[in-house]
C-alpha positions in Angstrom: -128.0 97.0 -51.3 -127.3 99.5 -53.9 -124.1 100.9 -54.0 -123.3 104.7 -55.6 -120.0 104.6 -57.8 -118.2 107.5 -59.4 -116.5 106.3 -62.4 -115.1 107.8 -65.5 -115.0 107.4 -68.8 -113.7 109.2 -72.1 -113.6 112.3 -70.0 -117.5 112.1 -68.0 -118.0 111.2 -65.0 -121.0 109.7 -64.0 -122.4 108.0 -60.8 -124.0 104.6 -61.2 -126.2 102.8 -58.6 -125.5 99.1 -58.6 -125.8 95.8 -56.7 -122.3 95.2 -57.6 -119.1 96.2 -55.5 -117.9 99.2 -56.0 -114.5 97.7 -57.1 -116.0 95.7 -59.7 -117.8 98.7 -61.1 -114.8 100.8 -60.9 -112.7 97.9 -63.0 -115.3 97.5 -65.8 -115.4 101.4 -66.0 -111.6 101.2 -66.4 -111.9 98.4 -68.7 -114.1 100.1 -70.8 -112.3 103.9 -70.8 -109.1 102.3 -72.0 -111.0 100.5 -74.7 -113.3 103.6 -76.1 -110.2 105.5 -75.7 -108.0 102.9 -77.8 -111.2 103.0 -80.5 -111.2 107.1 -80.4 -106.9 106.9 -80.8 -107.3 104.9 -84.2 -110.3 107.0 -85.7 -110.0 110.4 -85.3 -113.6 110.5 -87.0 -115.3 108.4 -84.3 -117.4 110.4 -82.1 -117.9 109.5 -78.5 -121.6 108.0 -79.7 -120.1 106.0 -82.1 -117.6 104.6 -80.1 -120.1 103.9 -77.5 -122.3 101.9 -79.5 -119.3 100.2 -81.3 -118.3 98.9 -77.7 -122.4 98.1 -76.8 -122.1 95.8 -80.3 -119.0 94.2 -79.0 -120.3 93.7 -75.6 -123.5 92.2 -76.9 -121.6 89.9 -79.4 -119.3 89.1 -76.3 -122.7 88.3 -74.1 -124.5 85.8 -76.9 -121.3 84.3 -77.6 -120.8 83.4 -73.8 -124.7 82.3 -73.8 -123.9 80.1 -77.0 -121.2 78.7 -75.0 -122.8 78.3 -71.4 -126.1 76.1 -73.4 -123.3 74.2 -75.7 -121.8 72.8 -71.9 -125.5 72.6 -70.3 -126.2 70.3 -73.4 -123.0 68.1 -73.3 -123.3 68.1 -69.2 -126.6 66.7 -69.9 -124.9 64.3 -72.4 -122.8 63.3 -69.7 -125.0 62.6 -67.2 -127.2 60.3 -69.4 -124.1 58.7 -70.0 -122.7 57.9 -66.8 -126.5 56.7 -65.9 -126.4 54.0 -68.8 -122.8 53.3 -67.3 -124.0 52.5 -63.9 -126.9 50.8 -64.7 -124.9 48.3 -67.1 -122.5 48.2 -63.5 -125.5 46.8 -61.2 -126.4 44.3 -63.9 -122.8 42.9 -64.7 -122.3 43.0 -60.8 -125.6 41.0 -60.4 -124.5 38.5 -63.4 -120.8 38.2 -61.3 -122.5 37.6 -58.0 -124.7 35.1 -59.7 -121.6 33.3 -61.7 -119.9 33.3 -58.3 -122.5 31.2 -56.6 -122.6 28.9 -59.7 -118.6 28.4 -58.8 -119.4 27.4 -55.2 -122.1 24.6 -56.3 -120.3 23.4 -58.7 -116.8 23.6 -56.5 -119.2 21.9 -53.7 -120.2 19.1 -56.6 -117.0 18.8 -57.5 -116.0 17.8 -54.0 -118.7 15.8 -53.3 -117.7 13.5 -56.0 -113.9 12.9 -55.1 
C-alpha cells in the first residue's frame, strides 16, 4: 500500500508515495534536511544541486559500503557453516570409534573375568 508523505527539506516541500511508513519517511527526510542544511552552513557557495548530489555520493558510498559488508558476513557465515559441518562429522566418527572402544572394554573386562 502506498502511502503519500509531506516532508521537507532545505525549504521544499514535496509529497512522496512510498511503501514505507510514513514515520520512517518523515525521519529520513529529517535526517537528510539537517544534513544538506549542515553542508549549505559550511559553504556558502554550495547550491541546493550541489548539496544534493554531494549527499546522493555519500548515500551511495554509504549503500556499497553496507553491500561490501553484508557479502564479507554472507562469505564468513558460509565459512562457518562448512566448519561446524566438518566439526560434526569428525563428532559422529570419534563417537562411533568411543562406542566401539567401549565394547572392546566389556570383552575384554568379560575375558578378564573369565580367567580369575
Amino acid at each position: 500500500m502506498e502511502n503519500k508523505v509531506k516532508v521537507r527539506i532545505i525549504g521544499r516541500e514535496y509529497t512522496l508515495g512510498t511503501d514505507n511508513s510514513p514515520e520512517y519517511t518523515q525521519n529520513l527526510a529529517e535526517e537528510l534536511d539537517e544534513k544538506m542544511n549542515a553542508m549549505l552552513a559550511e559553504a556558502s557557495g554550495l547550491s541546493g544541486i550541489d548539496v544534493a548530489i554531494l549527499c546522493a555520493l555519500d548515500a551511495m558510498d554509504e549503500a556499497h559500503k553496507a553491500a561490501a559488508n553484508a557479502d564479507n558476513i554472507r562469505l564468513q557465515l558460509g565459512d562457518y557453516l562448512a566448519a561446524a559441518g566438518r566439526a560434526q562429522s569428525s563428532s559422529e566418527v570419534y563417537k562411533k570409534e568411543i562406542a566401539s572402544l567401549k565394547k572392546r572394554i566389556e570383552e575384554l573386562q568379560d575375558r578378564l573375568s573369565q580367567r580369575t
